[in-house]
N, C-alpha and C positions, 0 to 999 in steps of 0.2 A: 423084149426081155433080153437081157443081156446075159452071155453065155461063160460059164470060168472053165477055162481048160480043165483038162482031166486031172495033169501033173499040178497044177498048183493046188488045187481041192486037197489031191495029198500030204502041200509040204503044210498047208494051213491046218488039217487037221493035226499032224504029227508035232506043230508048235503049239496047238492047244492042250497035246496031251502030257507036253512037259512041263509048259504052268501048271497045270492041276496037280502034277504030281509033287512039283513043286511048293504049291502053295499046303499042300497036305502033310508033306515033310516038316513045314514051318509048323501046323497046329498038334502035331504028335511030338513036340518036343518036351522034354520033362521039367519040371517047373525046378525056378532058379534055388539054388541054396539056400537055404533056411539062417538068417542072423540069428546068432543065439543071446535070449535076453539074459541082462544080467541075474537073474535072479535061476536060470538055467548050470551060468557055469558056477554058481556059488559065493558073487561077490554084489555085494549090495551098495550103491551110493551112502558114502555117509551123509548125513538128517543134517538138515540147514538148521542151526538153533536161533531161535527165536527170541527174544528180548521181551519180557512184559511186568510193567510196574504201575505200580497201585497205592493211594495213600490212605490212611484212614483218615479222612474226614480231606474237604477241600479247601480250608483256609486254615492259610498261615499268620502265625500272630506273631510277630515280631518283638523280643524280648519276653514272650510267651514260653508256653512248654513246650517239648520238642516236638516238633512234626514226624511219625510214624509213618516208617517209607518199607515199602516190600518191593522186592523182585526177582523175578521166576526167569530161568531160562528154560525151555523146552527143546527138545530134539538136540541135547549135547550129550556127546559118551566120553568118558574116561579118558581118551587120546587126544580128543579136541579142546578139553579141559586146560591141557598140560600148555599147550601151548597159545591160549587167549587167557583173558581179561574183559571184566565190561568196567567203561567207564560213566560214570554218573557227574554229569553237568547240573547247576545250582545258579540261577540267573539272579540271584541275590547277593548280598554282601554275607557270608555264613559266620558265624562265630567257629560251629563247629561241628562234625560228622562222626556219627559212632556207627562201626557194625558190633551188632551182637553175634559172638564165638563159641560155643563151649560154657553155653548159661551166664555169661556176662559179659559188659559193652566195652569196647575197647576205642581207641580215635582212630580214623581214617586220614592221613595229610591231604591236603587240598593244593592241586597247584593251578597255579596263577596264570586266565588263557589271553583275555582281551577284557577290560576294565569298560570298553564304550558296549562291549557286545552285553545284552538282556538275558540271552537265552543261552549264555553260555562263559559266565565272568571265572565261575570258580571250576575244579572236574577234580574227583577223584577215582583212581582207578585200581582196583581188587584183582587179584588174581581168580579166574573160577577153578582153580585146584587147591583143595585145603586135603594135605596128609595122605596124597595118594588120590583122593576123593575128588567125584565132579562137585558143584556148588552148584547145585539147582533154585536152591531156595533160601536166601537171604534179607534179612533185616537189618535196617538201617532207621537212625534217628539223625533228625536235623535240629541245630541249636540255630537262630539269628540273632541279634543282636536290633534292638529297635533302633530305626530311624527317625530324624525330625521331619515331618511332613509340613512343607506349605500350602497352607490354603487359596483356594481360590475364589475371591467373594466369602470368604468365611465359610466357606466350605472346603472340605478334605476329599479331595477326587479319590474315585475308585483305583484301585490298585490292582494291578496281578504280577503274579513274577511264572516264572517255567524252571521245572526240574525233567530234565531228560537222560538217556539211557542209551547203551547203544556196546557193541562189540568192539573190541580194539587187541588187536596182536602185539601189540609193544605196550610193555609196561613204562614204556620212559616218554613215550610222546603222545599226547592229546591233540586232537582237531581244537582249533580254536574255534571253530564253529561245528556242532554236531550236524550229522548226517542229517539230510531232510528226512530221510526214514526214520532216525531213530525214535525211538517211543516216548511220547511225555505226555508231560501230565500240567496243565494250565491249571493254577492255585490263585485264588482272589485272596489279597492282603487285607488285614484285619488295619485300618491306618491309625488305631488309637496308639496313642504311645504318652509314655510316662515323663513330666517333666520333672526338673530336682529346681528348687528357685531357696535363694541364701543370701544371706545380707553380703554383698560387696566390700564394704569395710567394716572392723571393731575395732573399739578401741579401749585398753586395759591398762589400767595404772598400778603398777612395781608393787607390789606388797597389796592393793587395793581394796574394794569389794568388787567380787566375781561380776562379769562381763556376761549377759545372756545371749545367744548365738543359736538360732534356728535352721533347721531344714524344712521346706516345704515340697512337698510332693502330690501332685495331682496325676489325677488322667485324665489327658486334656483328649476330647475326640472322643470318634469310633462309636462305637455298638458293645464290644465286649468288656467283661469285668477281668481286673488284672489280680491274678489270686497270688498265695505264697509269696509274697514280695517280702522284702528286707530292708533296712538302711544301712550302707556300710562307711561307716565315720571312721578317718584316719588323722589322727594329730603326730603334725613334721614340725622340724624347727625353721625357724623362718631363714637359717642362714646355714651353710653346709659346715659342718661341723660343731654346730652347736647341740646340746639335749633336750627334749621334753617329759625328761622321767622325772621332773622337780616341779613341773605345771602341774597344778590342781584344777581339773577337771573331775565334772560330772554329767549325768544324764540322767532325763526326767521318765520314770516307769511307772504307768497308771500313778500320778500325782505326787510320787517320789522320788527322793534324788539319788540316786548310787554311787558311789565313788568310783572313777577310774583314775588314779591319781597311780603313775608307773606303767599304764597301759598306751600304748598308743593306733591303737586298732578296736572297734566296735563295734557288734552289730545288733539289729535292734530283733525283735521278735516276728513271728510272720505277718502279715497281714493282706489283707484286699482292698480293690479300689475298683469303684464301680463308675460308668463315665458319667464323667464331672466331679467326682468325688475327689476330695484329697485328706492327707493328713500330716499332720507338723510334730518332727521331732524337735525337743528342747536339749542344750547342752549353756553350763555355766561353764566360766573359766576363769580365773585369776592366775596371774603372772606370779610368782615368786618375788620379793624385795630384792634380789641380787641378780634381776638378768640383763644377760650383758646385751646392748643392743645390736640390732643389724647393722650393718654400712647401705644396706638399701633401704630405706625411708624408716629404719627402727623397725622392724616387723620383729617381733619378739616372738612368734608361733605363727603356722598356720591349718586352718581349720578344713577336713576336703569329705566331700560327701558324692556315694554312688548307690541306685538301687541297685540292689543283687538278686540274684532268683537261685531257690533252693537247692535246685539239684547240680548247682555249678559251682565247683570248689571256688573260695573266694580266701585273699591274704592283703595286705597291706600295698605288697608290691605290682601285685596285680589283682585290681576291684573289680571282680567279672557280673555281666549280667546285661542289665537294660540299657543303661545310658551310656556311651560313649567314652567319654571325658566323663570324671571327676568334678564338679562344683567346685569351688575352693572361696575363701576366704583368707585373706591378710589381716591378721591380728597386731596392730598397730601398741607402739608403747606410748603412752599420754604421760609427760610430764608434769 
């Protein structure tokens, strides 16, 4: 057995009993300062607000009635209001955007982001401060405007377009591509659409008997019935500065003819169109004996046809509604 001096037993104890004391001083220490949360000193994180839109019903029908669009922000106050915007993206070609104010609809302008981009060609952007007030809860309607759809194999491929959502701090700048966050909403397009078909040339002899000149309109395609529809018929002179308040014209009403003889604007009564259905407006027209002819091939008048849909102001100078363009007709003078 091995023997430990007297003197080191001592210094060994006496370093054992300064760790100890030591390592006891370490566990009788007071626990660290307390962080104070915020909800201690009286000040709260402001609320992330939230974005969410919704539509009534999930197909859009193009040259249809508008599409009814809602959206809700959540988690915004009064402060945050003031200084955002949401802007709403429209992956279609739109006609046009209304929010409802104050119990009636007013237009939204639309600017112009990326023309190849689907999910984000049109945006427009609202302020969420109306009068001092946040805008939590807003309505919106969408007008489009129908498109020609080509078939493939005689058939009209399924459609969808996207309407999305999303927060923006600047009134004057849009992403041309929205956040992948932002909220949307995937719409299947309705692909019936309405065609205008009209004879290509007439032709009317100076003093004559009256010239008949048709519009046809079908719904070619699709699944759904095209309701409230209109015909909007405009008579121009065929040469710029010439008149057609001296042309007698008419149109055919349940089996009658009316005079619009001074008018040069018309339009027909409502009606529906169920797919495959169509229906033919009729118009006579006789030239006057004293017109004077055009320098372009003689066109003495011409004859232009648009569907319009009801709730969309419509005038001469601009034919609003389904179709695009205008149909038209050159009214030729026959010697």
């Amino acid at each position: 057995m091995t023997r430990i001096p007297g003197p080191a037993v001592a210094l060994m104890l006496a370093a054992s009993v300064v760790a100890t004391t030591a390592l006891a001083g370490c566990g009788e220490q007071g626990p660290a300062p307390a962080v104070k949360s915020p909800s201690a000193s009286g000040s709260t994180p402001a609320p992330h607000p939230v974005v969410h839109l919704r539509a009534d019903g999930n197909t859009l029908v193009p040259g249809g009635p508008p599409l009814p669009l809602h959206l809700s922000v959540t988690g915004l106050t009064a402060a945050q209001a003031e200084r955002r915007h949401v802007a709403l993206y429209v992956g279609t070609v739109p006609d046009e955007l209304q929010i409802r104010e104050n119990g009636s609809w007013h237009d939204v302008p639309f600017q112009w982001t990326n023309e190849q981009d689907d999910n984000g060609e049109f945006a427009a952007v609202v302020p969420l401060s109306y009068r001092g007030k946040a805008r939590t809860e807003l309505d919106f309607r969408l007008f489009t405007a129908d498109q020609p759809v080509d078939d493939v194999d005689g058939k009209v491929p399924a459609t969808t377009t996207t309407v999305a959502a999303e927060m923006s701090r600047d009134a004057s700048y849009v992403r041309i591509h929205p956040a992948a966050s932002a909220t949307r909403l995937r719409l299947s397009v309705d692909p019936t659409h309405v065609t205008v078909e009209v004879p290509q040339i007439l032709r009317a002899t100076e003093g004559g008997t009256p010239a008949e000149w048709y519009v046809r309109v079908r719904n070619a395609g699709g699944k759904l019935t095209r309701s409230h529809l209109r015909v909007a018929i405009s008579l121009t002179p065929g040469e710029i500065g010439q008149s057609v308040r001296q042309v007698h014209w008419s149109i055919n009403r349940e089996g009658r003819w009316a005079d619009l003889t001074g008018q040069t604007h018309v339009e027909t009564d409502e009606f529906e169109l169920r797919p495959g259905e169509s229906r033919t407006v009729r118009i006579r027209l006789a030239l006057p004996a004293d017109t004077t002819p055009s320098r372009s091939a003689d066109v003495g008048a011409v004859l232009s046809a648009a569907v319009t849909a009801p709730w969309w102001p419509s005038d001469p100078d601009r034919p609003s509604g389904i179709t695009h363009y205008a149909e038209s007709t050159n009214i030729l003078v026959e010697r």
